[in-house]
Structures are given as structure tokens and as C-alpha cells.
C-alpha positions in Angstrom: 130.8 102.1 49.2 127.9 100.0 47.8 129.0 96.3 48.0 125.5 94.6 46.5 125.1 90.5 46.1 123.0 88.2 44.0 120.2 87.1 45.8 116.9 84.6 45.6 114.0 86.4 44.6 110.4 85.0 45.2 106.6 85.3 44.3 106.4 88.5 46.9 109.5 90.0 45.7 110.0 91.8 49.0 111.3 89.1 51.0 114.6 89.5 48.0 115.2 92.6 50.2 115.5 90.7 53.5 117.5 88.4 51.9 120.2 91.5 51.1 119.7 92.8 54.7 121.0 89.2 56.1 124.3 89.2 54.8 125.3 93.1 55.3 124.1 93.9 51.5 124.1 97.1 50.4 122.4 96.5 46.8 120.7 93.4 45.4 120.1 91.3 42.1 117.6 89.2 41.3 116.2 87.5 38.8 113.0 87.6 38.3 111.8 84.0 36.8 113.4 81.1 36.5 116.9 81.6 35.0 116.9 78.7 33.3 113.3 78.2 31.4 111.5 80.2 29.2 108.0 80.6 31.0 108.1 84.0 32.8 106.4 84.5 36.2 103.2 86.5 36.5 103.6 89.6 39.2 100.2 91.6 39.8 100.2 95.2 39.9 99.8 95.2 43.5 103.2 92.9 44.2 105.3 95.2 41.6 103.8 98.3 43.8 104.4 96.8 47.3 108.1 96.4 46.0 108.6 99.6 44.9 107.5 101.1 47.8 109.5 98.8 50.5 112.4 99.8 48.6 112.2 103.1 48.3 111.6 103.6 51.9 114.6 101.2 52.5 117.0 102.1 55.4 119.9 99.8 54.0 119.3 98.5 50.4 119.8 100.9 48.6 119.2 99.6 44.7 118.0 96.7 43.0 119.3 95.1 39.5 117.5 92.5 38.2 119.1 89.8 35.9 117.9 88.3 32.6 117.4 85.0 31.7 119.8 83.1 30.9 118.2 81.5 27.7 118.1 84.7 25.9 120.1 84.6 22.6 119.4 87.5 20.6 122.6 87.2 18.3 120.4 83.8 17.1 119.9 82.8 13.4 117.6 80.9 14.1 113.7 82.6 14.1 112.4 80.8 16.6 114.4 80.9 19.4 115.5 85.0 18.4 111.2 85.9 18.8 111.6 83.6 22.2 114.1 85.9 22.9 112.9 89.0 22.5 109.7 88.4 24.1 111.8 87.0 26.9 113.5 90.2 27.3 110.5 91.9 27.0 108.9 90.6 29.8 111.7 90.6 31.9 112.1 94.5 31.1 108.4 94.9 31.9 108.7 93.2 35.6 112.0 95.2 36.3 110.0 98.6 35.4 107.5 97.5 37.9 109.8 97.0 40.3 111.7 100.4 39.7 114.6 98.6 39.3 117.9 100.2 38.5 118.5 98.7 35.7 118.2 94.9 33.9 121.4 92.7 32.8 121.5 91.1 30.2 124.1 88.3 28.6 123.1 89.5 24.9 123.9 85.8 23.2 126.0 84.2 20.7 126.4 84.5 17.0 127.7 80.6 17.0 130.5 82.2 14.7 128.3 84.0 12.3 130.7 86.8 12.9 129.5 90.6 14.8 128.7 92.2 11.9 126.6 89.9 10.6 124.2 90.1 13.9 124.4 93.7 15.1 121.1 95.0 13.2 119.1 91.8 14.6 120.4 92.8 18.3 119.7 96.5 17.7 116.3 95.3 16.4 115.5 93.3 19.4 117.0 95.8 21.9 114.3 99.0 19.9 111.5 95.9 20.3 112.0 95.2 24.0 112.3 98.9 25.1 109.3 99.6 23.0 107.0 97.2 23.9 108.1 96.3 27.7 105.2 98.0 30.0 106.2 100.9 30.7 107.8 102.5 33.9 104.7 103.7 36.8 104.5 107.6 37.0 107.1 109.2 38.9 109.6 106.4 38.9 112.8 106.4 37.1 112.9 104.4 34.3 114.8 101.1 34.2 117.5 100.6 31.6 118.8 97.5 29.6 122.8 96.7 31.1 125.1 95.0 28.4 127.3 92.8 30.4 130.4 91.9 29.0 131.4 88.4 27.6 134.0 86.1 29.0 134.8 85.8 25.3 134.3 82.1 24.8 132.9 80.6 21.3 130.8 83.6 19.4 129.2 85.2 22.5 128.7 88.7 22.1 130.1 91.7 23.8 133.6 90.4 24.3 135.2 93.9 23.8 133.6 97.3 25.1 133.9 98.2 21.3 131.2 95.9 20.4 129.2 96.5 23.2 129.6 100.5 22.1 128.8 99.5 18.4 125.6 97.8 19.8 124.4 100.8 21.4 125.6 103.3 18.3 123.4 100.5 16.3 120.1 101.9 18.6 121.4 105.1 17.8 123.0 105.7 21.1 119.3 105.3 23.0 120.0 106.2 26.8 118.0 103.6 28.0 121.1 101.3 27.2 123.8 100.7 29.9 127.2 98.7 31.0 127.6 96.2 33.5 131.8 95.0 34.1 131.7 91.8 35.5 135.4 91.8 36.9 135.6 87.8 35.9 134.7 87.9 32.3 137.0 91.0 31.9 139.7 89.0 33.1 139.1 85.8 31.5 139.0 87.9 28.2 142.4 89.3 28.7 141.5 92.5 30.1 144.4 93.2 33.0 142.7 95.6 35.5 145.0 94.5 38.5 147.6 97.8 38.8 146.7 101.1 39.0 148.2 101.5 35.1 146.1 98.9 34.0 142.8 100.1 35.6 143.8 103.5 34.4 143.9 102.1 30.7 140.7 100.4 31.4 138.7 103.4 32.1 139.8 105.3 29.5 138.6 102.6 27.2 135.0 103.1 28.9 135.0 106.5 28.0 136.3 106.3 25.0 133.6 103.8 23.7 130.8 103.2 25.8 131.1 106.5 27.7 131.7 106.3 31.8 128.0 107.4 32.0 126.9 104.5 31.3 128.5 102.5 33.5 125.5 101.0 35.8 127.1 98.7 38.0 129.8 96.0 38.3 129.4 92.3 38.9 132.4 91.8 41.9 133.7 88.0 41.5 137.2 86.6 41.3 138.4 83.6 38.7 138.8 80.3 38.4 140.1 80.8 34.8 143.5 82.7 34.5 143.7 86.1 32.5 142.5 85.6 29.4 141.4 82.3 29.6 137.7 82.9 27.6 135.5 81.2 29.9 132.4 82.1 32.6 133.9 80.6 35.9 133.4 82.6 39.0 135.1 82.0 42.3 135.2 83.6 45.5 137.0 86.8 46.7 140.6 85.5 47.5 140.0 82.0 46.2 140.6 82.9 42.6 143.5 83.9 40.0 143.0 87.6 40.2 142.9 88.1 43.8 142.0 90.8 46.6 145.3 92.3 45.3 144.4 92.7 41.6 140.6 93.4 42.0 141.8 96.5 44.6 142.6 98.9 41.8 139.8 98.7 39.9 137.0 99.0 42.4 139.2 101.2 44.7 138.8 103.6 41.4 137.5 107.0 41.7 134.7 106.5 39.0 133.9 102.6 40.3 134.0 102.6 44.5 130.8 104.3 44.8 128.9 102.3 42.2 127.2 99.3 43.5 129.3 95.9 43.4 127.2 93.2 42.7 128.6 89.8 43.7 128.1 86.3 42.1 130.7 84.5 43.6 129.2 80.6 44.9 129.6 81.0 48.4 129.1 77.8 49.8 127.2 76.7 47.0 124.1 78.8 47.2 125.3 82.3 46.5 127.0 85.0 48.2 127.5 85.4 52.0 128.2 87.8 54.6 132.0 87.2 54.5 131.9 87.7 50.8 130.6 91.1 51.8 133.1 91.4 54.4 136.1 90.4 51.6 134.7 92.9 49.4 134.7 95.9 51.7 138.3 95.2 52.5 139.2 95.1 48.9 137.4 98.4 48.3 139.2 100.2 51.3 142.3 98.8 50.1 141.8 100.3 46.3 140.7 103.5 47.6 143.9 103.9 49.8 146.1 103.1 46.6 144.7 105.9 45.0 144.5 108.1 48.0 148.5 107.2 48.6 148.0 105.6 51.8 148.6 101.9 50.7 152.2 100.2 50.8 152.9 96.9 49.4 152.6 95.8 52.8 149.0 96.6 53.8 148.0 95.6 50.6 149.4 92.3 51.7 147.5 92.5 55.1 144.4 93.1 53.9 144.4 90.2 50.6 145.5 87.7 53.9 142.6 89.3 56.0 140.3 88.2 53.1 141.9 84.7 52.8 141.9 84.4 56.8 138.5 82.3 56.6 139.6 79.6 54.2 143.0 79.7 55.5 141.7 78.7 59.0 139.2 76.2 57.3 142.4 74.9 56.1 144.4 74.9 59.0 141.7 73.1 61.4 141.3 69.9 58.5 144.8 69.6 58.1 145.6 69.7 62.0 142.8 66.9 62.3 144.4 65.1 59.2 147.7 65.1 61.2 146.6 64.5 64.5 144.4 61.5 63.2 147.1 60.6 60.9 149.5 60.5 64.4 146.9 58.7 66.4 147.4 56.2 63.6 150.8 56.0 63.2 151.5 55.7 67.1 149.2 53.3 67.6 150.8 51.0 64.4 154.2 51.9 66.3 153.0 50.6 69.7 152.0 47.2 68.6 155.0 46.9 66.2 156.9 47.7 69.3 155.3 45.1 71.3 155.3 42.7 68.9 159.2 42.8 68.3 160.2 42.8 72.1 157.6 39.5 72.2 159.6 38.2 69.7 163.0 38.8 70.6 162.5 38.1 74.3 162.9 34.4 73.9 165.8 34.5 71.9 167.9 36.5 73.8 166.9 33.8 76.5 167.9 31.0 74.6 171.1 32.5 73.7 172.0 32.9 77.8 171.2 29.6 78.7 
């Protein structure tokens, strides 16, 4: 079991390592400039080689991803912003080699309804470009490849299907530098139902039919906000969201996915993944394996997606029991004076009455 996270990467780089060790991480992404801006930070030979080497000689994180900008758009007409792109990729690419990363995943863009086939030799293009130019990978390290995530399948983005993520790569003429990363919440949100053993069954074979399981890298871990097949990117927390520990537990409890690391992006608090969110996603692992191993009833299934929910439910339980005893403290009060207040009244009328 490799249950990985997203986590803050740095000037040093090593620290990112630390950062994976802290919350029981197995595996770490990063991304390495500024997700959000186009100006890539500078790494010196010396930083890229002091990474390398800390996690090689690891004891507990055992891989590192890195993630792409976000900007990238290489499905772009226009020229600008598709060079931008590229050389984005590029250096990205070149900082992930000199990390001896495990591979680099990328959100490949949006054709803005251009249609697939109109952009699939300007993405090949740019794919050839970035693998060509990117520095290469030091001596004796394994080179890093290029991970096609899939698309939550809003407006024109690309890669919404495994079919057009296998046409991309048949476009580069099947280059093994080119890879898949399922993110469990796009798959979902594009209609994709993983959550029975049948449907995670169908799934794979669609993998190997197209992209080929080989080339299945990794897997980002995150549950929904958006129901199935909802088409957009909205991430929620093991247990919080609408596919649940109970639908997620078939597909990573899969022969050909448990072992593979499980990057999470769920938000946490706010500011990323945390150690219970490492903790939820063991328990969802062990739960899949079991269903395939014939070990799992309906009813530890159900044990294990309340074990996950335990936290929030107990969140849940201690502000509503303060609402209600605050809410009582109230409404006793209100009823002690109204009490009073009637028996002060009604006092000297029953006296006149007597007399």
C-alpha cells in the first residue's frame, strides 16, 4: 500500500520530503513553481542533486510526482499562449528529471470547442517538443515520464475519455515516455462508475484496452463534491463526498491499483491533505483488497466507510451538543423569567378575588 499526498514544495526541495513524513505519507507531489503563474523557479544543479539523493536513501517516501502548472494549455489556438505552454512544460519536465522524479502530471488543456481532432497533432507536437528539449535525466537515474491525467470533462478540456488520452499517445507514436494518471474525482464527475467490483472490472479493461495498464503511473485519491457525471473539477475529502469510502474501495482495493501510489488532493482543512486523510485512505484500501480477497461483507464495508467518517461525525456531534445545550441554557432561562413574571402577575389577582 502506497497512500502518497500533495504537498508544499520549496526553494530546497528536500524539506517537500519532511512535509510527506509528517502526515504518515508514503509518496509525494509537488509542484515545482508556482502553479498558478508562468515564471518558472530556478533550481541549481547542486539542489536537484541533494534531492535525488535524500530520496533515494529515503526510509519512508518512497516516490515523488511532480505536478504541472496549471496555466498550461497545449490544446490552444492561440500562438502565444501554446509556445508559453510548451516551454512551460518544458521546464517543468527539466526540474522533474533533476529531481528523478517518477513521473510529471500534466492537465493537457482545452480546445475551447475546436473539437479533438482538430488539436491532436499540436498536442503530439508539443508533447515530441518537451521530451526533446527538457534537460535530460543525470546518469544512472531513471528517466521521468510525462502523466496524462484525465479531464473532469467540463467545456473542451482534453482527455475526458481514456480513448483520447490513448489517441494522444498513438499521435507520438506510442513514445514510452508517456503515462496515465486516474484521478478518481474527474473519473467520476465524467460519468465513469468505478464503485462495484463490476464496474471497476469494466474500468480496467478499458485501460488496457486503450492506454495499456503499463502505463498506469499513479492515481490521484480524492472523493466528490459533484455527483457522477457531473463534468466538473471539485475535490472533497475521503467520506465527505458523493462517491464515498464505499465506492472508491473497489477500485483502489484492485489487484493492478493497491500497490500503486495514491496521491491525494483532497483540501483538508484548507491547506491540503492531512494525516487522517492518510488514515481514511488506508482504511479504504484494506477494505477494497478484502472485497476482492472475499473477506468483506456488506457489513464491514459499512464499519470501515463510518470509521472514515468517525472524525467529522464527532466534529458534528460536539457543535451540535453545544448548539443544544446553549440553545437550552437559553430557553430555560426565557422560561424562568416568563415563569416569574406570570406568578408576579397573577399573585395579586387571585388576592383581590379572596378579599
Amino acid at each position: 500500500m502506497n497512500i502518497g499526498a500533495h504537498v508544499r514544495g520549496g526553494g530546497k526541495l528536500v524539506p517537500s520530503l519532511e512535509a510527506g513524513v509528517e502526515i504518515g505519507a508514503t509518496s509525494i507531489q509537488v509542484f515545482v513553481q508556482s502553479p498558478r503563474m508562468w515564471k518558472p523557479s530556478q533550481y541549481a544543479p547542486e539542489v536537484l542533486a541533494a534531492y535525488r539523493e535524500a530520496q533515494a536513501a529515503h526510509p519512508s517516501v518512497r516516490q515523488t510526482f511532480c505536478h504541472a502548472t496549471y496555466l498550461i494549455n497545449l490544446a490552444s489556438a492561440d500562438r502565444e499562449l501554446y509556445e508559453k505552454s510548451v516551454a512551460c512544460l518544458t521546464s517543468n519536465l527539466s526540474v522533474a528529471r533533476g529531481m528523478a522524479a517518477s513521473g510529471v502530471v500534466l492537465h493537457v488543456g482545452s480546445h475551447k470547442g475546436a473539437g479533438f481532432d482538430e488539436v491532436i497533432k499540436q498536442i503530439a507536437e508539443a508533447f515530441e517538443r518537451a521530451l526533446e528539449d527538457a534537460t535530460p535525466t543525470p546518469d544512472g537515474w531513471p528517466d521521468c515520464p510525462i502523466l496524462i491525467e484525465n479531464a473532469a470533462g467540463a467545456g473542451g478540456t482534453v482527455g475526458r475519455s481514456l480513448e483520447e488520452i490513448a489517441a494522444l499517445i498513438d499521435a507520438c507514436g506510442g513514445d514510452e515516455r508517456l503515462g496515465l494518471c486516474i484521478d478518481t474525482q474527474h473519473l467520476w464527475a465524467s460519468g465513469v462508475d468505478y464503485s462495484s467490483v463490476v464496474g471497476t472490472q469494466s474500468l480496467m479493461d478499458d485501460v488496457a484496452s486503450s492506454v495499456g495498464v503499463e502505463r498506469l503511473a499513479c492515481l490521484h485519491l480524492n472523493d466528490s463534491k459533484i455527483e457522477l457525471g457531473g463534468n466538473r473539477d471539485r475535490h472533497a475529502n475521503i467520506g465527505e463526498g458523493t462517491i464515498g469510502p464505499q465506492g472508491l474501495a473497489p477500485l483502489v482495493g484492485h489487484p493492478l491499483i493497491r500497490e500503486l501510489p495514491l496521491l491525494l488532493e483532497v483540501p483538508g482543512d484548507g491547506d491540503g491533505p492531512r494525516a487522517r486523510d492518510v488514515i481514511a485512505a488506508r482504511q479504504v484500501v484494506a477494505t477494497g483488497v478484502a472485497l476482492y480477497e472475499g473477506v468483506a461483507s456488506p457489513t464491514s464495508v459499512r464499519k470501515v466507510v463510518r470509521a472514515v467518517k468517525v472524525t467529522t461525525a464527532t466534529k458534528v456531534a460536539a457543535t451540535t451538543k453545544a448548539t443544544k445545550a446553549t440553545k437550552a441554557t437559553k430557553v430555560a432561562a426565557t422560561t424562568k423569567v416568563n415563569k416569574s413574571a406570570t406568578t408576579t402577575k397573577s399573585t395579586p389577582a387571585k388576592k383581590a378575588k379572596k378579599s
